[in-house]
N, C-alpha and C positions, 0 to 999 in steps of 0.2 A: 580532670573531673574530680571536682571534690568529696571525700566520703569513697570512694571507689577502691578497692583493696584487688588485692591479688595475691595469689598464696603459689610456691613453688608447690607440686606434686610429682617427687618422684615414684615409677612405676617399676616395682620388684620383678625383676623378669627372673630370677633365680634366687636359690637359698642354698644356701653354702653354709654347713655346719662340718664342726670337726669334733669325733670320740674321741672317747678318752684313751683309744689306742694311739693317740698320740707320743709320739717319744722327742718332740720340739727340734728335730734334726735340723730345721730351719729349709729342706727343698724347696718347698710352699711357698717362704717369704722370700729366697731367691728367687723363683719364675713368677712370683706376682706381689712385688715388694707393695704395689698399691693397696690390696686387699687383709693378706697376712700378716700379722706381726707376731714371734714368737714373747711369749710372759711366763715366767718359771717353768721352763722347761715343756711348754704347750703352744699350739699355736692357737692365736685366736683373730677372725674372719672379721673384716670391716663391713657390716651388711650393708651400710650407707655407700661403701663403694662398688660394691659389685657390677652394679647396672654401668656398662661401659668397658667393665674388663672381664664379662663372659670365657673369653676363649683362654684367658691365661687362668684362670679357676679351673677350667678345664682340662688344662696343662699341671696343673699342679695335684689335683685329684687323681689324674692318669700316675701321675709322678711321684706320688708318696708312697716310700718305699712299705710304710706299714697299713694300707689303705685307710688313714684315718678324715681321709677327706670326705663327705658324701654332698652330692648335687639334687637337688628335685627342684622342678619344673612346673 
């Protein structure tokens, strides 16, 4: 069909931010190498990847030894 578009929508089932109590120990990008990647000594959250790796964000939040992971829903 010509003229006919379609657009990809992904749908944010969570938000995944990290404080500045970060100390870049790297646990996070171990148990969720898809999401985290640590950058001068911080880590920072791939928000485009989240939707699909939920439970290892989960895992990683649980697991950050200085809580600087935070979830909301």
């Amino acid at each position: 069909m010509k003229g006919l578009y379609f657009s990809k929508i992904q749908v944010i089932t969570m938000w995944v931010s990290v404080s500045n109590k970060c100390i870049g120990c790297g646990a996070c990008s171990t148990i969720s190498p898809e999401v985290f990647e640590i950058y001068r000594n911080s880590a920072i959250p791939d928000l485009n990847k989240v939707c699909g790796n939920e439970e290892s964000c989960i895992d990683a939040a649980i697991n950050c030894p200085v809580g600087a992971i935070f979830i909301d829903y």
